[in-house]
C-alpha positions, 0 to 999 in steps of 0.5 A, spaced: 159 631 424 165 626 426 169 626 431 176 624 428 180 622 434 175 616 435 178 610 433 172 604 431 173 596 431 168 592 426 168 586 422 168 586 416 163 582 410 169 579 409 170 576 415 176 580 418 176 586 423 177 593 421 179 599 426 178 605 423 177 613 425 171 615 425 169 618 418 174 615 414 173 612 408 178 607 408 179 602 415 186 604 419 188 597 419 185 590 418 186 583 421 185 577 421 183 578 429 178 582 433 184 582 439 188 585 433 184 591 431 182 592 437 189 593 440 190 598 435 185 602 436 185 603 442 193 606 441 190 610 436 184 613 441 190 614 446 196 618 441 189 623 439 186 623 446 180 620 443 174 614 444 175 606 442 169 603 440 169 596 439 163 593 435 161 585 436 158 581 431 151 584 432 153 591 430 151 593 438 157 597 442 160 592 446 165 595 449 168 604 449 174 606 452 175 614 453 183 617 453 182 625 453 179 628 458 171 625 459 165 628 457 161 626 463 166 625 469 163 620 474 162 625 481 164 622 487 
């Protein structure tokens, strides 16, 4: 089931980048630049208290950032 207060960054076919929330159907927003999108997920993972993930070229999560309360805090 997706979580709708997490924002993902992604290329496109086309070349471009794509921030979109988790079980859209249509991207959020689309730039030209990764650094772009990635801006923009990140401000829409912060105002619904969710995850930002940042997919590379190779489709494997290169970085996640978590704004609400983590599910797994660090002890210590």
């Amino acid at each position: 089931m997706p979580d709708k207060k997490n924002y993902w960054t992604q290329q496109r076919p086309d070349g471009k980048w794509e921030s979109k929330r988790e079980g859209a159907t249509r991207a959020s927003k689309v730039t030209d630049t990764q650094s772009d999108a990635w801006a923009h997920s990140r401000e829409k993972a912060t105002e619904t208290k969710g995850e930002a993930f940042l997919k590379g070229r190779d489709g494997k999560i290169r970085e996640r950032n978590t704004y609400g309360k983590d599910p797994y805090p660090p002890k210590g």
